[in-house]
C-alpha positions in Angstrom: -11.5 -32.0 46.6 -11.8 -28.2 46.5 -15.6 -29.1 45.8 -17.9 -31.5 47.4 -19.4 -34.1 45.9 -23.3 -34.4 45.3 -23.2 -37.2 46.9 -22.8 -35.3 50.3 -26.9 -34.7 51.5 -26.1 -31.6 53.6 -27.3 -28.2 52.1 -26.9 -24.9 53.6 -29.9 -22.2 52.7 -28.3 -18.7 52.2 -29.3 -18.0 56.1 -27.5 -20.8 57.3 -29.5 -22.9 58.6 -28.9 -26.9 57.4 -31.3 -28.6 54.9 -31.1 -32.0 53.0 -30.4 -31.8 49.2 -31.8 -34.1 46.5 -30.2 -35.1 43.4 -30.9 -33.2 40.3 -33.0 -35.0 37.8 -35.4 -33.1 35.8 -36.4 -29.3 35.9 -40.1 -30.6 35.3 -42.3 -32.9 32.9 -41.4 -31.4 29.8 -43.3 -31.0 26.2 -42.4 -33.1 23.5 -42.2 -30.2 21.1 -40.9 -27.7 22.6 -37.8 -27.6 25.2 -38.4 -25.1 28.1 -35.1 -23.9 29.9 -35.6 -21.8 33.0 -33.4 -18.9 33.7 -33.3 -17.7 37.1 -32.0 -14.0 37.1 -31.2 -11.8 39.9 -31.0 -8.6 38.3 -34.9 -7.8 39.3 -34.0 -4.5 40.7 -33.2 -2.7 37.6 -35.7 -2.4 35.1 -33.9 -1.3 32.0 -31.9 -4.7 32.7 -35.0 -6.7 33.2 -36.6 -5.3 29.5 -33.4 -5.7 27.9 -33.0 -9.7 28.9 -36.9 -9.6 27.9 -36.5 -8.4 24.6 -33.4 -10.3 23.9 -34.7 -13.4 25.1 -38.3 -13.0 23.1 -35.3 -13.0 19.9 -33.6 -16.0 20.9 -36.9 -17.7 21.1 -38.2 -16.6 17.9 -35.3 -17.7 15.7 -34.9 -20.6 17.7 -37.9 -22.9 17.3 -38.1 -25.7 19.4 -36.6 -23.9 22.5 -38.0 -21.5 24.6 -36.0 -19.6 27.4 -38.5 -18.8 30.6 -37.2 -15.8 32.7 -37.8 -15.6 36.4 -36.3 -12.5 37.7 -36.0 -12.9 41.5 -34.1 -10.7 44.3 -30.1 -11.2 44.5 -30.9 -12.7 48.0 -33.4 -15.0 47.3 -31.2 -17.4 44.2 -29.7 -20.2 46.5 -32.8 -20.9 48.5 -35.2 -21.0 45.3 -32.5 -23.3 43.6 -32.5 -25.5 46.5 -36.3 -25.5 46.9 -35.9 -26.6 43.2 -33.6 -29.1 44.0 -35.9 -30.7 47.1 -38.9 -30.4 44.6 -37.4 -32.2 41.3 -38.2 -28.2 39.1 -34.4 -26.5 39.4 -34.0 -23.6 37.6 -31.8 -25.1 34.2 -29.2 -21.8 34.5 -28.9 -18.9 36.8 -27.5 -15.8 36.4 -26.3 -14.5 39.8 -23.6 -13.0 42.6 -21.1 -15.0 44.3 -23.8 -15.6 47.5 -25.7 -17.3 44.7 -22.9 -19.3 42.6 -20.7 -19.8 45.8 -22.8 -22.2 47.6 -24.3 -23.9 44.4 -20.2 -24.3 43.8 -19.8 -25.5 47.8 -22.0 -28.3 46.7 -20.9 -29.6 43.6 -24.6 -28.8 41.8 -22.8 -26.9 38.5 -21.9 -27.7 35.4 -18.4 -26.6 33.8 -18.8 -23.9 31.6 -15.6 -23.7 30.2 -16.2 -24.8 27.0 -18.6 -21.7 26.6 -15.8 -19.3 27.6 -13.9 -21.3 24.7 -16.2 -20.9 22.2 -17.2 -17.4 22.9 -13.4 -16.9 22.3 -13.1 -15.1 25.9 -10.2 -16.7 27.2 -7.2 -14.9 26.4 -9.4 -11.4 26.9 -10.5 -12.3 30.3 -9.1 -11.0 33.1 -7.6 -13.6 35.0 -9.7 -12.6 38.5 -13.2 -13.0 36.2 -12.7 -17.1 35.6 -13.7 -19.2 38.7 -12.1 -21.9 37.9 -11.6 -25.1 40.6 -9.6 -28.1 40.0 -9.2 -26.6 36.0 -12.8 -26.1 35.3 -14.5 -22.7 34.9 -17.9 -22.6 36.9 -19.2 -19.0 36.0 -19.8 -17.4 32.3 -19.2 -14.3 34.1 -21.0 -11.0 32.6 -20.1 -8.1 34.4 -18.0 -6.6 37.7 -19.4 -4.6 40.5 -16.3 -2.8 41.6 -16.5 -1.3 45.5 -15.5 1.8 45.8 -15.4 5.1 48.2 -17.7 7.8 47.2 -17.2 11.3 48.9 -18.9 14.8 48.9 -16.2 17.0 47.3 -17.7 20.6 48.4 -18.0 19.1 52.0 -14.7 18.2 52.7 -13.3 21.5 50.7 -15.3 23.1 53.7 -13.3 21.6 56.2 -10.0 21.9 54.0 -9.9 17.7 53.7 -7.8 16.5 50.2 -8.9 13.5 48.3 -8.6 11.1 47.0 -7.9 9.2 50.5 -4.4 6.7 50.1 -5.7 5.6 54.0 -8.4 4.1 56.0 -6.8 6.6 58.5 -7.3 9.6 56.4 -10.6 8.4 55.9 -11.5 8.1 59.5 -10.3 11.6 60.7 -12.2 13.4 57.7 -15.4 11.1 58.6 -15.3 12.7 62.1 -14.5 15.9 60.6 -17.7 15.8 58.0 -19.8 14.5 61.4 -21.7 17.2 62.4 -25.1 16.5 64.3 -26.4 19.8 64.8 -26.1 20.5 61.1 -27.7 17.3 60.6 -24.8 15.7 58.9 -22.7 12.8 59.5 -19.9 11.5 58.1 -20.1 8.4 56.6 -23.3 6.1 55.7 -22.8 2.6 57.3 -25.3 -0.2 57.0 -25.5 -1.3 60.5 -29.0 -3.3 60.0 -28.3 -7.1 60.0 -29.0 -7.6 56.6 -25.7 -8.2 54.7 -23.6 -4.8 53.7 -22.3 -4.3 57.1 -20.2 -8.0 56.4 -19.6 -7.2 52.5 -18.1 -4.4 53.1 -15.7 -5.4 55.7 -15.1 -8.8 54.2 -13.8 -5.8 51.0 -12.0 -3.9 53.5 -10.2 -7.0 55.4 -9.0 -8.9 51.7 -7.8 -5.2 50.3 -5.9 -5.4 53.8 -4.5 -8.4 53.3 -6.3 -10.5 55.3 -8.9 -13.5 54.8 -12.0 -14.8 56.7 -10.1 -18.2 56.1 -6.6 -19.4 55.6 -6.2 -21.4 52.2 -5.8 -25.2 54.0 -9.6 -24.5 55.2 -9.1 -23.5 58.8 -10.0 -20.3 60.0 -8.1 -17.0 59.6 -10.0 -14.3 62.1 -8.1 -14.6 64.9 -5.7 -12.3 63.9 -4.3 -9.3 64.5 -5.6 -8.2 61.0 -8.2 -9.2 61.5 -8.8 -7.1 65.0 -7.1 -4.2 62.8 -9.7 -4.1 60.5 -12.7 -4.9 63.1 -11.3 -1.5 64.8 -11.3 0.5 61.6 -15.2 -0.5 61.1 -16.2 0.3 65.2 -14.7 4.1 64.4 -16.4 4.3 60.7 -19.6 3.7 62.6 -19.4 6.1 65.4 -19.6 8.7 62.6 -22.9 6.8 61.1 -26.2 8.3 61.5 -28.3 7.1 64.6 -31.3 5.6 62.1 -28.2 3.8 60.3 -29.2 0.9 62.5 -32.3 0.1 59.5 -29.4 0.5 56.8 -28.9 -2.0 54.8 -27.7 -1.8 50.8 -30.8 0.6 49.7 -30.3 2.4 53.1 -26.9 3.2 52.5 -27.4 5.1 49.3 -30.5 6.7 50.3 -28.3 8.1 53.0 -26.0 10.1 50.9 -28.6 10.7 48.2 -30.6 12.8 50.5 -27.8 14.9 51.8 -27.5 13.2 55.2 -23.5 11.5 54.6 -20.6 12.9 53.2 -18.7 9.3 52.5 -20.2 6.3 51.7 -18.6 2.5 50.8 -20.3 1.2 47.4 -20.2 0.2 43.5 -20.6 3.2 41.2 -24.4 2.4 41.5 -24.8 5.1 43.5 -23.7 7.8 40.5 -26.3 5.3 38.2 -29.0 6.5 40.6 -27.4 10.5 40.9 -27.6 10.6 37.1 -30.8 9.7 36.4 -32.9 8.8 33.1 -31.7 11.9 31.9 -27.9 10.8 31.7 -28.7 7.3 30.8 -29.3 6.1 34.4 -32.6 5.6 36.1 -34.8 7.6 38.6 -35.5 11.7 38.7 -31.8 11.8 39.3 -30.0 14.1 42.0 -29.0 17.0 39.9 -27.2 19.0 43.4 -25.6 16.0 43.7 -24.2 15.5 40.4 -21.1 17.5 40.2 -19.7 17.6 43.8 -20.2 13.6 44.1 -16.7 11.9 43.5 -15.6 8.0 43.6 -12.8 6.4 44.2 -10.6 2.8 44.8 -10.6 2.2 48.1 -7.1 2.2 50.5 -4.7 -0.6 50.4 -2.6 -1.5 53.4 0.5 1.3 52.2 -1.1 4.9 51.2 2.6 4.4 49.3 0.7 1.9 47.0 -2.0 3.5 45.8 -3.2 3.9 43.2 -0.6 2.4 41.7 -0.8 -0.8 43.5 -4.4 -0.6 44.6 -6.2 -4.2 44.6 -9.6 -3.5 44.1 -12.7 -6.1 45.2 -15.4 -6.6 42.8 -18.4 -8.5 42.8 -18.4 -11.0 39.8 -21.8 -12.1 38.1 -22.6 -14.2 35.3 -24.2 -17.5 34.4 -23.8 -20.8 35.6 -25.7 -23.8 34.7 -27.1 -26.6 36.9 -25.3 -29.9 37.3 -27.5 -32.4 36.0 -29.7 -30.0 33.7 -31.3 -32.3 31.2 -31.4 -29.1 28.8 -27.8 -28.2 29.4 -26.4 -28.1 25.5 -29.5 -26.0 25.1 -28.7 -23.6 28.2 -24.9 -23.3 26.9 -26.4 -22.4 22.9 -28.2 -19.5 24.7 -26.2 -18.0 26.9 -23.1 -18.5 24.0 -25.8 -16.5 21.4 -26.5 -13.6 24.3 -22.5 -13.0 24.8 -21.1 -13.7 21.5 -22.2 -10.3 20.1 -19.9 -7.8 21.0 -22.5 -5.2 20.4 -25.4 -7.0 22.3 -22.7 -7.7 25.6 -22.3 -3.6 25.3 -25.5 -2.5 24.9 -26.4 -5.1 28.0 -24.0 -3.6 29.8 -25.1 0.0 29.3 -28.7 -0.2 30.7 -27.2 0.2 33.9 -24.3 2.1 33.2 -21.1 2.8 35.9 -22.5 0.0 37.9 -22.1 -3.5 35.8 -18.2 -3.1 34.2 -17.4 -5.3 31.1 -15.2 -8.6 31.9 -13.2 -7.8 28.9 -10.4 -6.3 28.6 -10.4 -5.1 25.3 -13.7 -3.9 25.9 -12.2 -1.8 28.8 -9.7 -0.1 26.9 -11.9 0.7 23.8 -14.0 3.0 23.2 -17.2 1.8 22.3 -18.7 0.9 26.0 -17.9 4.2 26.9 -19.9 6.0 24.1 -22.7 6.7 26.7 -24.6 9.8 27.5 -23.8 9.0 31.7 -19.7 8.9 30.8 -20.0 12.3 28.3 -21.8 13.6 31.5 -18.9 12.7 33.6 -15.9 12.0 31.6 -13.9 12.2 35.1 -15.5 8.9 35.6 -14.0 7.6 33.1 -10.4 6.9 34.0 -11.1 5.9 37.7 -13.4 3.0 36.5 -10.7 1.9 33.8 -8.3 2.1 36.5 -10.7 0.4 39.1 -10.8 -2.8 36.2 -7.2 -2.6 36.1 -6.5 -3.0 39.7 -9.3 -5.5 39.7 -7.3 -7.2 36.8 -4.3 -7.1 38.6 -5.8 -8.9 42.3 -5.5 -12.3 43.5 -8.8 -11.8 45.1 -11.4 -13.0 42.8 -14.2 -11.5 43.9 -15.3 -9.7 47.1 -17.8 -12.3 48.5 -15.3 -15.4 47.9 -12.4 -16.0 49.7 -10.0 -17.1 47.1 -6.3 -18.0 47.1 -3.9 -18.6 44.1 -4.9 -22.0 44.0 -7.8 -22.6 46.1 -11.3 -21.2 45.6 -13.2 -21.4 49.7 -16.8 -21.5 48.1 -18.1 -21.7 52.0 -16.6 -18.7 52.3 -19.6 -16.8 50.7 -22.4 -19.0 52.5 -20.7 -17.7 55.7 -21.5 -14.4 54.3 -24.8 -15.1 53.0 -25.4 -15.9 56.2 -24.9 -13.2 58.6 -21.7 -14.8 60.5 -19.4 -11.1 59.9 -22.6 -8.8 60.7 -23.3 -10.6 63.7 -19.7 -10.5 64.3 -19.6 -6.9 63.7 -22.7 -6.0 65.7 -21.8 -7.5 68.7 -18.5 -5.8 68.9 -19.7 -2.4 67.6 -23.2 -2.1 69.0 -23.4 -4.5 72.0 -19.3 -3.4 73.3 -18.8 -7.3 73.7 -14.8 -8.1 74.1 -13.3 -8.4 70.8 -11.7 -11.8 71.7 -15.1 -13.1 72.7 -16.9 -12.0 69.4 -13.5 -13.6 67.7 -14.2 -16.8 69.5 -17.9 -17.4 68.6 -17.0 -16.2 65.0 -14.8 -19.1 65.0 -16.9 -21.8 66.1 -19.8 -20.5 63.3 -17.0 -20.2 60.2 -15.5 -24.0 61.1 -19.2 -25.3 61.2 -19.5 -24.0 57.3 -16.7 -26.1 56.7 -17.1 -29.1 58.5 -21.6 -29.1 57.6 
């Protein structure tokens, strides 16, 4: 089984640490009138998303007596241990609506639903692309919603200061013009890392290693880091971060942007949020906006393992969200009615989309290459944008890799793979080698021994 069985009473919380689960049996004492179904969202850091699923919800309600959909919009970080304090309580959330840290180890433990028959009768299958369906053992997990594609973003009118072309084809050209752009006594460094222990230090290399080639596990469940890849890659991130800012060390996602938002950075790894925040409200994004920033900020797809490849043959690592519903969800059909009434409107999926433009990309393909998502003040600010994100989807369309907090194989889906993540395993990694100067082969060797307990627990 690619997924374990309910019946198995060991739960992992997102930090790691082992709890006992409880089977699913009701979300809570329920009216007889009315049937309350609990969506747990993780979208609570942008507020034009958070009205949006208000409004829209407050609809579905009111044309739909008899059912009411309850909102609960919660940090990404904080979904797997509120579903499992759910879970030990007998009140789980009925769906969620979440990132792979969430989904994975809900899908680790066998506690969804299949959803494919939503993605049937939306009438999503055949415009999907293939790297947005989590599908295990022929049954789709996720009703996914958008993708988060990681990215390189650089300062254009620095590195045409130092006479530095881009787009970069290699994490070697990349490295030379970050200790080119690192300037300390102009208070300038060149690239923002997140070295705090808090997550974006692992995503991001976890991005690098699969674009690489490589895999935090191989696909028959052992464990893939003790490899020369692997090392490679561990090498390329100790030389990013010797051009990081000192204070870098209390980076984490927020950090990171804040970093090159205030002039500090001249590269920086991330999802076109960044540009979302640069715009502003006045160019359909949020914030004041950083005008001096707007047209000398660039993105692009990050190297592949041959500059020769790219763009061309670029694979590009996106984080996949959407809704899944709960195994054993006494309100399921009604769960499946609303999420199949939020997506099934093309215009209402667009619109969605749009309230936090750049950043969430559209699933779709034929939404992709039309025209309509990208009738939007941000993209008429920045029509550039335009292509590279089409082309980002593309690349993403074309990967194996479904997602950049998953390790997934042509066949095999390693849901562990984003509790190990979730919880810390790479950053601590990472950390020792990079900050404490531990032997590599030592760090490789506790790495180990933590990424085979996610397996085996």
């Amino acid at each position: 089984m690619l997924v374990r069985d309910l019946s198995r009473r060991n739960f992992l919380l997102a930090a790691g640490v082992a709890a006992t689960a409880v089977s699913v049996s009701s979300t809570a004492a329920r009216s007889q009138d009315v049937k309350r179904v609990r969506l747990m969202h993780t979208q609570a850091g942008d507020p034009a998303m958070r009205k949006y699923f208000i409004d829209a919800i407050a609809q579905y309600n009111g044309e739909n007596p008899g059912v009411e959909i309850i909102p609960e919009f919660i940090p990404w970080n904080e979904a797997y241990p509120k579903v499992q304090a759910g879970l030990q309580s007998g009140t789980p959330p009925d769906i969620v609506h979440g990132d792979p840290f969430a989904y994975g180890a809900m899908l680790a433990f066998g506690i969804l639903e299949p959803v494919t028959g939503i993605i049937q009768e939306l009438g999503w299958a055949n415009d999907m692309y293939p790297n947005t369906r989590v599908v295990v053992e022929g049954n789709d997990f996720l009703v996914p919603t958008w993708a988060e594609t990681l990215g390189l973003f650089y300062r254009k009118d620095w590195l045409e200061e130092k006479g530095i072309s881009a787009p970069f084809k290699s994490w070697d050209e990349i490295i030379r013009a970050a200790r080119a752009l690192t300037e300390p006594e102009k208070g300038r460094w060149g690239i923002s890392m997140g070295l705090k222990r808090a997550g974006k230090l692992g995503d991001d290399f976890f991005s690098v290693l699969t674009g690489l080639g490589g895999h935090i596990y191989n696909e028959d469940r052992t464990t893939a880091v003790n490899t020369p890849l692997f090392k490679e890659t561990m090498e390329i991130f100790r030389q990013l971060c010797e051009c990081s800012p000192p204070d870098s060390v209390e980076w984490e996602y927020a950090g990171v942007r804040t970093g090159y938002k205030t002039g500090k950075v001249g590269l920086h790894l991330y999802e076109p949020r960044t540009m979302t925040e640069i715009l502003g409200e006045p160019y359909g994004g949020y914030g004041s906006g950083f005008p001096d920033l707007l047209d000398v900020t660039q993105w692009q797809m990050l190297p592949t393992r041959s500059a020769a490849e790219w763009p061309n043959k670029a694979f590009v690592r996106a984080s996949l969200e959407g809704f899944c519903i709960l195994k054993g969800s006494p309100l399921k059909d009604e769960a499946a009615k609303f999420i199949t009434w939020f997506l099934k409107d093309r215009e209402r999926y667009i619109r969605m989309l749009q309230t936090v433009p750049l950043m969430e990309l559209p699933v779709l393909e034929s939404v992709v290459e039309g025209d309509e998502y990208w009738d939007h003040v941000s993209y008429k600010r920045r029509p550039d944008i335009v292509p590279l994100l089409k082309g980002a989807m593309r690349a993403y369309g074309r990967s194996t890799i479904v997602n950049r907090k998953m390790d997934v194989y042509p066949s095999t889906v390693i849901a562990e793979s984003s509790m190990a993540l979730g919880s810390l395993a790479i950053d601590d990694a990472l950390l020792a080698y990079i900050s404490e100067k531990q032997p590599i082969d030592t760090v490789i060797s506790e790495l180990e021994t933590k990424l085979a307990h996610f397996i085996r627990t």
